[in-house]
N, C-alpha and C positions, 0 to 999 in steps of 0.2 A: 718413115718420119724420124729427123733427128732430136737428140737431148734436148735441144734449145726451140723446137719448133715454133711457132705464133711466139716468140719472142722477137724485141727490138733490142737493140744494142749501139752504144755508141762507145765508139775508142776513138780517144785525141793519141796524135801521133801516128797516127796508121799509116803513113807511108811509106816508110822506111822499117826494117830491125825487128825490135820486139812487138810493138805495137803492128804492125802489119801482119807479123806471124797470128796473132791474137785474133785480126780481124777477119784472116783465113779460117781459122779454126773457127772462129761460132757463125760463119756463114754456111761453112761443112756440117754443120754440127743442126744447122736450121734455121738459124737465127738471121733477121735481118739485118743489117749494117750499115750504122753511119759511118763512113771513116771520115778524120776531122785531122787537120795540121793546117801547116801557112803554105805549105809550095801543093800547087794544084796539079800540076804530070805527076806528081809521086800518087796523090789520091786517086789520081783517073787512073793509076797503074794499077794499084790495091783494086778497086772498084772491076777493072776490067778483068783481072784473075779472080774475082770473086763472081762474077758473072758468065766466064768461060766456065765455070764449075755448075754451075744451074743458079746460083745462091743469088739474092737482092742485095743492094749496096749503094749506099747514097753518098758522095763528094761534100765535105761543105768546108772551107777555107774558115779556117779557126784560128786565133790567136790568143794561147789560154794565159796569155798575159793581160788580156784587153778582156775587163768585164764587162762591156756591152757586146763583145765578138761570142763571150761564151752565152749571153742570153739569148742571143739573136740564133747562134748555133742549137741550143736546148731546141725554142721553139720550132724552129725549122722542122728537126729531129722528129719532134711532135706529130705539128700537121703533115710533114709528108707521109709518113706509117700509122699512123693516128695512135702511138703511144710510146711508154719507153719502161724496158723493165730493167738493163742493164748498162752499168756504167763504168768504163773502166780506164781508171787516169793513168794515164802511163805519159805521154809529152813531157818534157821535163829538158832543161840547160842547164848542163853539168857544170859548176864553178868548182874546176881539178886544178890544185898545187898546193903550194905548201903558205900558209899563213901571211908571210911575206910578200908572197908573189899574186897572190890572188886578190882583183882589184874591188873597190866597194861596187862600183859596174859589176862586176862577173856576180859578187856575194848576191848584190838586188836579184839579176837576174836569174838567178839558181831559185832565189827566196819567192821569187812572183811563179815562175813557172813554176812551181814545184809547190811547195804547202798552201801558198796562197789561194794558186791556180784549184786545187784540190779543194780548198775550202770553198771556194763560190760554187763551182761544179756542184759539188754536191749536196749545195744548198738549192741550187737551182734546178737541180734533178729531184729533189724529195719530192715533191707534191706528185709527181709523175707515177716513182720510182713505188709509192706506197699499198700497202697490199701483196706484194710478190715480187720485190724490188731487189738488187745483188749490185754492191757496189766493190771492185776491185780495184784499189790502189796500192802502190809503190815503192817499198823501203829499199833497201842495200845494204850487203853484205859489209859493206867499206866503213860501215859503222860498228864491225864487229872485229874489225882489225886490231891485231895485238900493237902493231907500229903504227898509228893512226898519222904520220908524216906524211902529206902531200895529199889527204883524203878529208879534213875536218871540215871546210867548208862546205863541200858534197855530203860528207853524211849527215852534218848538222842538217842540212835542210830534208833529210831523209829520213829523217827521226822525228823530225817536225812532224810529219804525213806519218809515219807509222801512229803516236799519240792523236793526229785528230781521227784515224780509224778503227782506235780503241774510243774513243769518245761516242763517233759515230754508232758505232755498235750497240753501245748501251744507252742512246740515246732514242734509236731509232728500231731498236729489235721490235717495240710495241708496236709500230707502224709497219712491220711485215716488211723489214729491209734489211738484211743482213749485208755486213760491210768487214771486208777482210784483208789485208797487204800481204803480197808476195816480192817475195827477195829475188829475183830472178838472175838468172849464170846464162846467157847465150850470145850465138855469134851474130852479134848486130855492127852496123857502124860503130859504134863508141870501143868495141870489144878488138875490133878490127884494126881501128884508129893505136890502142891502145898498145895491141900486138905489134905493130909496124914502127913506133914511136920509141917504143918500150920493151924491147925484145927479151931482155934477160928476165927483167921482172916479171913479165906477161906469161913465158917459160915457168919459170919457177911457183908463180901463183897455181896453174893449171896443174902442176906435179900436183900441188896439195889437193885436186879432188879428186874421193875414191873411187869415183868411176872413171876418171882419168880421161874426161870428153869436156867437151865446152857443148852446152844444150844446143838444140834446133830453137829456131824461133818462132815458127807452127808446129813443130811434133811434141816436142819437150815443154815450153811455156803456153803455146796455145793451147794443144789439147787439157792442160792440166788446170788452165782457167775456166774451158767448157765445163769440165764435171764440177768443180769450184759454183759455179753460176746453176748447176742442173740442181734438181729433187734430190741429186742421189746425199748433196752436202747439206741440206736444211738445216741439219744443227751445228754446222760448221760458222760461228761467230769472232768478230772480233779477236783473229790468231792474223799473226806475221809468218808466216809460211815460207821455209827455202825451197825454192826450186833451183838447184844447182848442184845436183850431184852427190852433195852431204858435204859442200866445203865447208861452211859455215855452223858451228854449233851457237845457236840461238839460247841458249839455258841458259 
């Protein structure tokens, strides 16, 4: 039996990068799986490497920009596994450049998918989620940058979601829900994208961490979201968590 047995879990974004690393690990782990995002091969891909492993895993085309796409998702979620105990916002459109160049289009959309999206979510997951509920959501290190140039509209909106998961926490500890944000450092699309676009920067950032890796996206973020979500963190509340190696000091 794993950590997560007779658990349900839903992660948006699971097709791709972090979120699918995520959606490996607590299927590994026990847990059964909605994976959720807008392109349907990437989910059936998640879904079918989560089922080549023995694990259960459910598809459902989400747009956590559209709040009748995420209620209609919750429910779904619902009846197909007849509950939900975990929830973990990770989907997100990155609005990256420098103040000038980043349009009030890009800002919206960083601003829906990211706090907003997070906020509906997780109002619509409570009633579910109460009694033995774990909610994981998504800040950024880019908020903790000494040269904040070419990163304010991303980490603004990632600071957003770090404060409604300090809110959450203390809002909702009474309901038997604990809700926590992790800064994640791994090789996904964006990181990838980033390396290939941005080569000296991308170089040089990775020098600064002491482990001198750039994470996994199931060994390093996943696993580390499983025990996050297990018995073993019960009194783990309302912390911003780095998962990235030690780049980032958070104090």
């Amino acid at each position: 039996m794993g950590m997560l047995a007779g658990k349900v879990a839903l992660v948006t974004g699971a097709g791709q990068g972090v979120g699918q690393g995520i959606a490996l690990a607590l299927a590994s782990a026990g847990a059964a799986v909605a994976v959720t995002g807008r392109t349907r091969a990437k989910l059936d891909a998640t879904v079918g490497q989560i089922e080549q492993r023995g694990g259960r895993a459910l598809a459902i085309e989400c747009n956590v920009r559209n709040a009748q796409s995420m209620a209609t998702c919750v429910d779904t979620v619902v009846q197909h596994f007849g509950g939900l105990q975990i929830l973990i916002n990770n989907a997100q459109e990155v609005p990256l450049g420098t103040l000038d160049s980043v349009t009030d289009e890009a800002f919206a959309a960083g601003w829906e998918s990211g706090p907003l999206a997070t906020f509906r979510l997780m109002k619509l997951c409570h009633p579910h989620l109460k009694g033995d509920g774990c909610i994981v959501n998504f800040g950024s290190s880019a908020a903790k940058r000494w040269d904040a140039s070419g990163y304010g509209p991303y980490a603004a909106v990632k600071e957003a979601i770090r404060q409604l998961t300090r809110a959450a926490a203390c809002e909702w500890a009474k309901d038997g829900i604990r809700t926590n944000a992790i800064l994640p450092l791994a090789s996904s699309p964006a990181m990838e994208w980033w390396t290939r676009e941005r080569p000296e920067e991308a170089a040089a950032f990775v020098a600064t961490i002491p482990q001198q890796r750039v994470g996994d996206c199931e060994g390093d973020i996943g696993r580390f979201v499983v025990t996050l979500c297990s018995e073993e963190c019960r009194y783990i509340n309302g912390q911003a968590i780095g998962v990235d190696g030690g780049q980032a000091f958070l104090g």
